[in-house]
N, C-alpha and C positions, 0 to 999 in steps of 0.2 A: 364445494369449498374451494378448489382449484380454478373454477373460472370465478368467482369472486376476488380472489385475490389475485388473477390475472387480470381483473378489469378494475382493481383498487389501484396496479400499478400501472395498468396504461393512463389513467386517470391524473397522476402523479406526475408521469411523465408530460402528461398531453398538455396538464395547466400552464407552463408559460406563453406558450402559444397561444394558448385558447385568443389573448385579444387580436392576434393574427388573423386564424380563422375570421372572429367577426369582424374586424375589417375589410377581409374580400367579399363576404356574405352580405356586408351593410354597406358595400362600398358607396354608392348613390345618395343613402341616407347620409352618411359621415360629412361625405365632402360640400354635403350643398345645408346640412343642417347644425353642423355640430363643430366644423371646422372654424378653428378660432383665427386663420388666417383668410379666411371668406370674402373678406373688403379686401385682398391685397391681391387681386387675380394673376400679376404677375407673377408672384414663388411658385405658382404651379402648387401648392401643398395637397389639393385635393385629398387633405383627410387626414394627410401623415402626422400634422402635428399631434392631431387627436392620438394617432396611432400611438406614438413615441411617448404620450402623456400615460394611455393605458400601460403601455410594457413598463413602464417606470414606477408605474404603480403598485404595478405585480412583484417587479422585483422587489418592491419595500416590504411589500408583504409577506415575503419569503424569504426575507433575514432581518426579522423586526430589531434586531440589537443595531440600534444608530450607533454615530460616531461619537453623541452628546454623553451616552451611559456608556456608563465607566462599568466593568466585572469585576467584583471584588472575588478576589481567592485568598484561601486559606490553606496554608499549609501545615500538615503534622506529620509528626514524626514517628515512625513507630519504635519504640526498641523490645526486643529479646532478647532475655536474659536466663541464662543456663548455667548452673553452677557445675565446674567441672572437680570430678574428684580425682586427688593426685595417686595416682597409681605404684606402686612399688615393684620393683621388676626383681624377679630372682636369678640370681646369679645362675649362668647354665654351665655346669662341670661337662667335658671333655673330654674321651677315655682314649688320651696320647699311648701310642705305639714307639716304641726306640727304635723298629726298621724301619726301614722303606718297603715299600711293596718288590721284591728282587724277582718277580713275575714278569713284567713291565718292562719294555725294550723299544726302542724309539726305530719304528719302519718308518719313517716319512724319509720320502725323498723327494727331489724336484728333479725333474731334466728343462734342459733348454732346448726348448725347437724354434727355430729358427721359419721354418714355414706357417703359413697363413691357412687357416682354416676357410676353404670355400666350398662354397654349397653346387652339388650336383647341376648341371646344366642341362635342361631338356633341349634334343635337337629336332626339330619338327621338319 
């Protein structure tokens, strides 16, 4: 199954070329039989136009949507719809205290240092 489908994609890959290949393969045949510039021995074309005429071919073949058709699209639209229910919230009681917590004593303190914290220095 796996070289199948490795040789479906080298296949895929390989078709633009392919008329490359047979132009080095045919090159003698092309250029002395089938080249359309054959009367005009000056261009030197030896074959290319045929060449140029095959890849142009291919490429058409391999994105048939021309410039002429037009793709019609259609758009829609989807919607969902979810009814939401209004919720009613209960009131939350509270069970307030008259003290303060007199546990509770504020230890925070700051100092000011004035030096720079630096890192150990290895002396080799």
């Amino acid at each position: 199954m796996k070289k199948a489908v490795l040789i479906l994609a080298l296949i895929l890959l390989l078709k633009p070329i392919l008329p490359v290949f047979e132009y080095v393969i045919n090159y003698d045949y092309i250029a002395k039989v089938l080249c359309i510039n054959k009367d005009k021995p000056k261009l030197h074309c030896n074959g290319k136009c045929y060449l140029m005429k095959e890849l142009a071919k291919n490429s058409e073949s391999e994105n048939p949507i021309s410039t002429n058709k037009k793709m019609s699209s259609q758009e829609t639209v989807v919607v969902f719809f979810q009814e939401i229910y209004l919720l009613t919230i209960a009131p939350l009681y509270f069970h307030q205290t008259k003290e303060a917590n007199s546990a509770y004593s504020n230890l925070y303190s700051y100092k000011i240092t004035k030096s720079v914290f630096h890192p150990p220095t290895v002396i080799s």
